[in-house]
Each structure stands twice: as structure tokens, then as C-alpha cells.
C-alpha positions in Angstrom: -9.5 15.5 10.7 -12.2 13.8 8.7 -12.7 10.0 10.0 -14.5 8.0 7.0 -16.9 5.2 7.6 -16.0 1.4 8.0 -17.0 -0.4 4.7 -19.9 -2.7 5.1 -20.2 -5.9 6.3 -21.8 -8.7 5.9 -22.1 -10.8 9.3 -24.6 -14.1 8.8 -25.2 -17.1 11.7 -24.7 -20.4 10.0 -27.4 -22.9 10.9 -26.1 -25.6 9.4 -27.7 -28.4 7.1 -31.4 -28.7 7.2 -33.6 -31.7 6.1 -37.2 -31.8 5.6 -40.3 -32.4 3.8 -40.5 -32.0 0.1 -41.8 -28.7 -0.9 -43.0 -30.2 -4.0 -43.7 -34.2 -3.7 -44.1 -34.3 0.1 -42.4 -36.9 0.5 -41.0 -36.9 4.5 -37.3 -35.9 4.9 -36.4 -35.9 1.3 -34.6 -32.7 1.1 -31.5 -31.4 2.4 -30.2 -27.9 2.1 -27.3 -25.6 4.0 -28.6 -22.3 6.1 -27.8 -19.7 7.4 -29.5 -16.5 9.1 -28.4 -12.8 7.6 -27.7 -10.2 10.4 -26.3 -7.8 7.7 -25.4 -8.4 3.6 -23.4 -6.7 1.8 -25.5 -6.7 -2.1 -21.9 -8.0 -3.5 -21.9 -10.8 -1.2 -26.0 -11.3 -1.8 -25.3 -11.3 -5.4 -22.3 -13.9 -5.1 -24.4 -16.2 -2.8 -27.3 -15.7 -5.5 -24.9 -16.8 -8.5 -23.6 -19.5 -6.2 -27.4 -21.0 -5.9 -28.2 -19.8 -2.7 -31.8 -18.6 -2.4 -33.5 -16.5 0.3 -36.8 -16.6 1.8 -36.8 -13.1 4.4 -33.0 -13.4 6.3 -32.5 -16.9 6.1 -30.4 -18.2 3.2 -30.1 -21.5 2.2 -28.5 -23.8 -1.1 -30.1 -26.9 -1.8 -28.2 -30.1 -2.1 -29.2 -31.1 -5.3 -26.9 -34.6 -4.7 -29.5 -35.3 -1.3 -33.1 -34.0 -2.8 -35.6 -35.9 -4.5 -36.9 -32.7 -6.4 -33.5 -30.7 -7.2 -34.3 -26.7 -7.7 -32.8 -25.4 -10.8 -32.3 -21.7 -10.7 -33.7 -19.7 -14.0 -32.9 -16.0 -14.2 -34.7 -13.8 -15.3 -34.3 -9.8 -15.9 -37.0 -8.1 -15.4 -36.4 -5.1 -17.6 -36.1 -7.3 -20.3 -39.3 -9.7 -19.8 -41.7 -9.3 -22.8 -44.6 -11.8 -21.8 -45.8 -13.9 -24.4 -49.7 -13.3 -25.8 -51.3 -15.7 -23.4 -49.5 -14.0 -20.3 -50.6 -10.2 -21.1 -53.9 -11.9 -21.2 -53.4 -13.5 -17.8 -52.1 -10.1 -16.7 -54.9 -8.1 -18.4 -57.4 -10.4 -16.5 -55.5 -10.0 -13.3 -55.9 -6.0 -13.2 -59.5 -5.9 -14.3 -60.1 -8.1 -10.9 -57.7 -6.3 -8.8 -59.5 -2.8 -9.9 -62.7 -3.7 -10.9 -63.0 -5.9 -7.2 -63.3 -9.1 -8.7 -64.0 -11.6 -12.5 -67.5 -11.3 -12.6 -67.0 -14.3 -15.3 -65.4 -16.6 -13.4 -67.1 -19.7 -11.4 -66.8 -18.5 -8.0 -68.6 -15.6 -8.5 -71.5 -16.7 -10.2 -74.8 -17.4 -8.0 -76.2 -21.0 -8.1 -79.5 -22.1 -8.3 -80.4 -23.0 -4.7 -81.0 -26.6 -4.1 -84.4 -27.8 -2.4 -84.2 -29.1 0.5 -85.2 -32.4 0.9 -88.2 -33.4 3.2 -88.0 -35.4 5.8 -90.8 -38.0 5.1 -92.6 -39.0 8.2 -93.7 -41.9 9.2 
């Protein structure tokens, strides 16, 4: 007798509403959002919460009140077979990898050595 395997489950710990510092403006307990921890997900149930406005940072889930936040999140999707950057992001991009593989923009600010400043005497009396 071949015994199959229980479907998967998703089992999550609910921590209830949350509110904090803006993210964006700062601004001291400005924004309020639902949570809950992920022990297990199911992708169906991920991808329901996701639709639903839930986000996810690591296991812990959480949907913004957009009614009780001074900076609301909207959620843009995106798929990423689809993308087609526009001309200035393939440049960004192209700039991105030359530093990545080349080990740095040998153009940019940071990099370049300035002129070393006297230092100035101490005049004594």
C-alpha cells in the first residue's frame, strides 16, 4: 500500500499590528501595518497575500494600512521577463558592470586623487 504525502501547508504566527517610524519621511510613529511571521508558505498562499498587498522582508509579512500611514506604499508590478530598460537605464546598467568587473569607475569622484592641501603653520609667537 502506497501512502502519499500530506499536501503543503502554510502555518504563519500573527504578530499583530505594528506602528513605527516612517521609512520615508521619518516622521515618529506615523505608520501602521499588520504582521505576521512565516513558519512555512505555501507559493499559492504567497502569491494571494502578494496580490492582496502584503509585502515581505525575509519571513515576516506585513500589509500596510494605507488609511493610518502618512507615506501610503503603492505596489507596482513588474515582470521581469518582460522588462526592456529604457536608453538611460542600459546605460546605468552598462556603467554598473564595468565597475563591478573592472573593480571600480575610474571616472567617478570618489576615485579620483585630490591635490593635498598644505598644512597650515602654526605661527609662533
Amino acid at each position: 500500500m502506497e501512502h502519499s504525502s500530506p499536501p503543503p501547508e502554510s502555518v504563519v504566527v500573527d504578530t499583530g499590528v505594528y506602528t513605527g517610524d516612517c521609512g520615508y519621511c521619518k516622521r515618529d510613529a506615523s505608520s501602521t501595518s499588520h504582521g505576521m511571521i512565516a513558519k512555512s508558505m505555501t507559493a499559492e498562499v504567497y502569491q494571494d497575500l502578494i496580490d492582496l498587498g502584503w509585502r515581505r522582508s525575509g519571513t515576516y509579512l506585513y500589509k500596510p494600512d494605507l488609511n493610518k500611514t502618512c507615506c501610503p506604499q503603492y505596489t507596482i508590478r513588474l515582470s521581469a521577463n518582460d522588462f526592456q530598460p529604457s536608453k538611460s537605464q542600459a546605460k546605468l546598467l552598462k556603467k554598473w558592470d564595468s565597475c563591478v568587473h573592472a573593480g571600480g569607475l575610474s571616472d567617478h569622484p570618489m576615485n579620483k586623487k585630490q591635490p593635498q592641501q598644505p598644512q597650515q603653520q602654526q605661527q609662533q609667537q
